[in-house]
N, C-alpha and C positions, 0 to 999 in steps of 0.2 A: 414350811421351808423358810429361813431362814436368808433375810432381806440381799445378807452376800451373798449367795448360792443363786440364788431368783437372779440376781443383777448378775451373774458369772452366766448362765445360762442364756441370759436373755440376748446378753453379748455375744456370746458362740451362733446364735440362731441368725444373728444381724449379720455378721461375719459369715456365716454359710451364703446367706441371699446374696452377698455383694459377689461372689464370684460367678453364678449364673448368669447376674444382670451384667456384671461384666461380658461375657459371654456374648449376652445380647444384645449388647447395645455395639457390638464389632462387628455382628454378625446384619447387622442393620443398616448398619454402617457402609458394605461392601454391596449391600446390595440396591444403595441410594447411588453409589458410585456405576455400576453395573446401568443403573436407569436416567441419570442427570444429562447425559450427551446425545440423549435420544430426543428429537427435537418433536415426536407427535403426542395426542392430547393424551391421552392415556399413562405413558412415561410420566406428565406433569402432574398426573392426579396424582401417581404412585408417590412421586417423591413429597409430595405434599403430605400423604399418609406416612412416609416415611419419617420425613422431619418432624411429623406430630408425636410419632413413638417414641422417634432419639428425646425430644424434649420431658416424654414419660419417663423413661427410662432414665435421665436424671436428675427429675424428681427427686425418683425414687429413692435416687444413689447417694442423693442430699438428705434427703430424710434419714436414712441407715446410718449417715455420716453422724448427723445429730443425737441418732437414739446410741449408738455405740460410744462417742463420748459420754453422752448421761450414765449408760449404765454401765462402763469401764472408769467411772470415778470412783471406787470403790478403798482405793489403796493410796497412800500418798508419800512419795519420800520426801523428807523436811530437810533442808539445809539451811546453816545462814546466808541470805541475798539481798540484795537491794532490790527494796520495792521501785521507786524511782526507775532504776534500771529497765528495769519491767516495765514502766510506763513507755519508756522513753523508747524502747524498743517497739511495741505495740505504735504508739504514734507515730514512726518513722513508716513502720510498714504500710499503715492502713491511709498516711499523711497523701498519696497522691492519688489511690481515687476517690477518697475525700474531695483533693481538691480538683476534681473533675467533677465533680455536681457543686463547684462554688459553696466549698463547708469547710470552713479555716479548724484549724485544729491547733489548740493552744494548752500550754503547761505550766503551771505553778505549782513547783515543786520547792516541798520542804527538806532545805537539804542538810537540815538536821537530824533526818530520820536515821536513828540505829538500822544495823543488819538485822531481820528478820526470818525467823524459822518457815520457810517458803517451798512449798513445790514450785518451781519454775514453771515449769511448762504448763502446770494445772492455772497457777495465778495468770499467767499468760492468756491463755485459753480466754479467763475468764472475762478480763480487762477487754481484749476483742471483741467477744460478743456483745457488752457492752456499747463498746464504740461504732460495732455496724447497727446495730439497735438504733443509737444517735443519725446515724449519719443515713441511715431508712428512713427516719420521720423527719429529717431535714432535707433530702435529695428534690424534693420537688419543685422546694421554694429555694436551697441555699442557707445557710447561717453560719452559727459557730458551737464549736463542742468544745466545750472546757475539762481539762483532766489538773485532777487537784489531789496533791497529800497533803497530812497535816498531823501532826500527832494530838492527840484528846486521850487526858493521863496513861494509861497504860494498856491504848490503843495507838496503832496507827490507821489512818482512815485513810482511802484513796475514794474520788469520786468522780463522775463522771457525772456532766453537769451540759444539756444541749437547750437549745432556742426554739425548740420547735414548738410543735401544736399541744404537746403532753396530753395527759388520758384523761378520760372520766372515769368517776368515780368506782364505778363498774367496772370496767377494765382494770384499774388497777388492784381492787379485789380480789381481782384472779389470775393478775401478773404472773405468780409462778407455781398456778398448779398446769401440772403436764397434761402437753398437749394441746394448751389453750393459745391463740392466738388471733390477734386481729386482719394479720395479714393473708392474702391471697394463699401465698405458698410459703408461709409457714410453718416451721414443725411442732410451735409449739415447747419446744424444747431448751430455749439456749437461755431465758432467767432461770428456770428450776434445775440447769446445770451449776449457771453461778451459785446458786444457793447450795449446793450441791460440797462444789467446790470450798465455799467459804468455811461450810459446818463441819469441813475437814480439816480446814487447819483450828478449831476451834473459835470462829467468827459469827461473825449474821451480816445480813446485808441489808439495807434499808431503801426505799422509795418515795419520793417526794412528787406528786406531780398533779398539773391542776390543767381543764380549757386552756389554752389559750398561754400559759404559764411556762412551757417546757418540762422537762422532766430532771431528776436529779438522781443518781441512784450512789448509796455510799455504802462502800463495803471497808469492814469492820475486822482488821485482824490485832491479835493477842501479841505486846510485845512482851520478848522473852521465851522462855520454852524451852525443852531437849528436841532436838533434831532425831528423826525414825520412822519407823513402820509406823501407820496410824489408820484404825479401820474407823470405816464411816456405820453409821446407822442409817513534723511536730517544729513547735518551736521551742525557743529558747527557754528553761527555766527559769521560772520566776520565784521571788519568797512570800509574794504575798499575792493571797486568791483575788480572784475578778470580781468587782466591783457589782453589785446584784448580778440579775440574769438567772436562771436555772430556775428550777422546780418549784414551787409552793410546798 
């Protein structure tokens, strides 16, 4: 079978589960409410069991979320857009609960960069998961996440550049095979999406990261291109990027 077909598949299956747990998680729902007003012990253990399911139940619903991205990246439509754009958008969204764990989020942006042949919403997609990556391994202590373009000959480069703890050597060995993850409730899924995404518009992504070092991840898109069908196998901008900080 046939890597599209498998990913078409796999998608439909992920998509079947989600309406079930839909199902279940209302139907759990109604009957926490049914038991919450009832002031004896019993009532209280319920709702305790109850809230443990709801919080299973959207696990799960996260998880599906993840695996149906991954495997509905399969098709891309290309138009020309502004990367920047895209940056700039992504940081505005993700900019305030950022900064609700004290993680300043800052932009150097080249703003010489031509239009580039882009799925919006895929490159979108991707730039985010990036950013909550950062802003996960900074939430505990606070820092800052740097988002950078910059064109490198007949690339444009966006990066995503954080203060935090960065990985070992180990981990990042296995940065983007699926599945793998360091976190609790992780799916494992959202680098080997980016990489996913990138080797779709004909890109690659790269990783920098050391102890103690923070992390750097710089994805790598092709300027120029015809725009089509293509199957797969904040603050203020600045011109010039931040002064060290980031990844090894």
């Amino acid at each position: 079978m046939d890597p599209a077909t498998l990913a078409q598949l796999a998608g439909g299956l992920a998509h079947e589960l989600k309406n079930p747990l839909s199902t279940l998680s209302l139907q759990l729902a109604l009957l926490r409410e049914q038991w919450q007003d009832d002031p004896g012990a019993k009532a209280r253990r319920a709702v305790r069991i109850l809230d443990g399911l709801l919080q299973q139940v959207e696990s799960l619903n996260e998880i599906l979320g993840d695996f149906l991205r991954f495997a509905r990246t399969d098709r891309i439509e290309l138009e020309p857009a502004s990367l920047n754009q895209v940056v700039q958008q992504v940081a505005a969204f993700a900019g305030p609960e950022a900064a609700a764990c004290n993680i300043g989020i800052r932009s150097y942006l080249d703003l010489d960069l031509p239009l580039l042949p882009l799925d919006v919403g895929r490159v979108r997609q991707a730039v985010l998961n990036l950013l909550i990556n950062a802003r996960q391994a900074l939430e505990h202590k606070g820092g800052h996440v740097s988002l950078i373009t910059r064109r490198d000959g007949n690339e444009a480069v966006m990066e995503v550049v954080d203060d935090g703890p960065g990985m070992a050597l180990e981990t990042l060995q296995r940065a983007f095979e699926p599945y793998f993850s360091t976190k609790k409730s992780g799916s494992g899924l959202g680098l080997p999406t980016v990489r996913r995404i990138l080797e779709a518009h004909g890109g690659r992504v790269e990783v920098e990261s050391a102890p103690g070092h923070g992390t750097r991840v710089r994805l790598r898109f092709p300027i120029g291109g015809a725009g089509g069908h293509v199957k797969m196998a904040g603050d203020d901008a600045q011109r010039d990027p931040p002064p060290g900080g980031g990844g090894r």
